[in-house]
N, C-alpha and C positions, 0 to 999 in steps of 0.2 A: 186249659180248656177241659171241662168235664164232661163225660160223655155214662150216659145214664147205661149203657150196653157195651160190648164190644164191638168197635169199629169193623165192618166189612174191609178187606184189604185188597187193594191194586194188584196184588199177587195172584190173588184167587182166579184173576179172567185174565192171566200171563196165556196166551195159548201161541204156537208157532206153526200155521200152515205150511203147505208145501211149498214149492213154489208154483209145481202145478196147478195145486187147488186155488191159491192165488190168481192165476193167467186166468182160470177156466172160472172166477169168481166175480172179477173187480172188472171192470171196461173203462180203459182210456181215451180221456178227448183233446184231439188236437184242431186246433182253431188258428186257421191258415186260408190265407185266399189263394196260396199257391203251394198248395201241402205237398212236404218235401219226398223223395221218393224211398227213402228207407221206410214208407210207414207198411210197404207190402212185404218188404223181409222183417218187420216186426211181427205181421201177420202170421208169417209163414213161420216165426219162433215160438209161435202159440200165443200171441198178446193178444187181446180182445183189444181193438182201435176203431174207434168210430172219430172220420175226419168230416170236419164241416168250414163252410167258409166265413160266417161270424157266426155271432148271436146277438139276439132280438132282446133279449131278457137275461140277467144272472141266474135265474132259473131252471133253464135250461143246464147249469152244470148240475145242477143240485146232484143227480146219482153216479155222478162219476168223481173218485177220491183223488184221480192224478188228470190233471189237466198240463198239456201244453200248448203256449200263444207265441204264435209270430206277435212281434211289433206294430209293423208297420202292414197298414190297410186294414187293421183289425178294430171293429168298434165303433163303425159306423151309425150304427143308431145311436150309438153312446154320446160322440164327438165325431157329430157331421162339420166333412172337410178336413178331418187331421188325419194326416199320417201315421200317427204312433199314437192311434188309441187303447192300442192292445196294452201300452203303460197300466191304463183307466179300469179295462176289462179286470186285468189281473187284481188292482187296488181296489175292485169292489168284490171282486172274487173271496180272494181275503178276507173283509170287512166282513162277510157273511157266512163265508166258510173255515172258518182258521183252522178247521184239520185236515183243508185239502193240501194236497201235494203240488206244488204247482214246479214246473218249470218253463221260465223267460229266455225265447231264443231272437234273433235276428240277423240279419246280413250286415249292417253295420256295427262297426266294433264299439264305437262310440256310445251304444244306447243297451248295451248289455250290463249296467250300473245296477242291481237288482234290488236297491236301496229306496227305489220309488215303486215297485211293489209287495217287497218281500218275497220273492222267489223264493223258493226252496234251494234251487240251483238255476245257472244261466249258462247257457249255450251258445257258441258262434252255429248259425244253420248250417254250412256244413261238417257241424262234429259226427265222427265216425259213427258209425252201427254199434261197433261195439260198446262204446262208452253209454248211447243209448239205453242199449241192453243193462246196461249195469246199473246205472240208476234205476232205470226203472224197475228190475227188481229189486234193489233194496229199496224203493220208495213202496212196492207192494207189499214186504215184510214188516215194516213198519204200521201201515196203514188197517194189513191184516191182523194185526192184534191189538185186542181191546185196551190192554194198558196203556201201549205207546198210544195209540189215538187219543185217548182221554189225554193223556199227558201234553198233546199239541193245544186240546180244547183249555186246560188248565193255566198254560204260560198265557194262554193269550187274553182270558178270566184275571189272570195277576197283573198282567200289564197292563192292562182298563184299569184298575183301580179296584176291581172288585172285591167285596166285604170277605175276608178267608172264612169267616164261617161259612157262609152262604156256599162258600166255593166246594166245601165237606159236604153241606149237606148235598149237595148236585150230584158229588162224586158217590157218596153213597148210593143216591136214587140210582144212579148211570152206572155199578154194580150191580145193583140188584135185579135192574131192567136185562144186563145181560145175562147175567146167573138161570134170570128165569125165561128169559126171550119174550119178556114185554115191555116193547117201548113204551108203556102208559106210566111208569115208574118213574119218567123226567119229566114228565107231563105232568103232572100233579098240579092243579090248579091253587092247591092251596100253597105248593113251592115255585112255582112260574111268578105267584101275586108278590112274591118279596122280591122282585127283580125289575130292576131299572130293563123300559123299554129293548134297548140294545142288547142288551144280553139275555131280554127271553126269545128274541129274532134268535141269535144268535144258539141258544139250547133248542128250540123246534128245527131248524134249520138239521144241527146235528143227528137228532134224534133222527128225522127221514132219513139219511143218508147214511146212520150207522146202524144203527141197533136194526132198526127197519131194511136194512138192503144192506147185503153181505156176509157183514160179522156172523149175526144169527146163524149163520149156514153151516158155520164151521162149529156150532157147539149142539149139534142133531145128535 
């Protein structure tokens, strides 16, 4: 491949917040109709947690990078009358968000299989505080920096099928958008127009959620 310039490099936006900057940056959603009770000693460890009991729209996650779903009773407007629509929530979670963090919990052991929606990780409901705690900070040191994030949005670009160049030229843009803290750089309508339907969803989706909310904060 020839490249008329020198490539921007994933290196350049390696950054590693605190962990406090982290807590005090990013906010967690957990999506529970009977939200479990470690989520007030999460609070109290400094996690930003906003709990609710479904959602209406996948939209609703959009500014939040680590979500958690119960199973069962989730996703009701999704799949009226099933028990374990939170499967569904989380598989279209995914589908539109591939750089969210998700973790798949439940009270039956049987349906913590996290093969039907790609969890990040899966939980029996009552796994400890502690183990809590621990994922989810390293799911916010991850999330918090721009290379690793890009590199979630990248496999899941590859795993579509999508054209590797195309997949450069994004990455460049989504550099440079950070370097200078304007998400209009993925935007690019004339780089959006080379892209199949699904993966310009897919890059606007991103772009709110990262460049737009977070990230930028940490490169003031």
């Amino acid at each position: 491949m020839f490249f008329s310039k020198a490539p921007l490099l994933l290196n350049s936006i390696q950054i590693e917040p605190s962990i406090k900057e982290l807590k005090d940056t990013f906010e967690i959603l957990i999506i529970d109709d009977n939200p479990p009770p470690m989520i007030d000693t999460l609070r109290r460890s400094g996690f930003r947690v906003r709990d609710i009991k479904d959602i209406e729209t996948i939209e609703t996650t959009q500014k939040y990078p680590i979500i958690a779903c119960d199973i069962q009773g989730i996703g009701k407007s999704f799949r009226p009358n099933s028990e374990n629509g939170g499967f569904y929530v989380l598989q279209e979670i995914r589908k539109y968000y591939p750089d969210k963090y998700l973790i798949q919990y439940s009270t039956k052991s049987q349906e913590l299989d996290a093969g039907l929606t790609k969890a990040d990780v899966i939980f029996p409901k009552d796994t400890n505080i502690e183990a809590w705690q621990k994922h989810l900070e390293s799911s916010l040191k991850e999330l918090g920096n721009p290379k690793r994030r890009w590199m979630r949005i990248r496999r899941q670009l590859s795993d579509q099928g999508e054209d590797g160049y195309k997949i450069y030229l994004l990455e460049q843009a989504y550099i440079k958008g950070v370097l200078k803290q304007d998400p209009q750089q993925l935007k690019s309508e004339k780089l959006l127009s080379t892209l199949s339907p699904e993966t310009k969803k897919i890059i606007i989706n991103f772009v709110a959620s990262t460049i737009s909310m977070g990230i930028k904060e940490f490169l003031k």
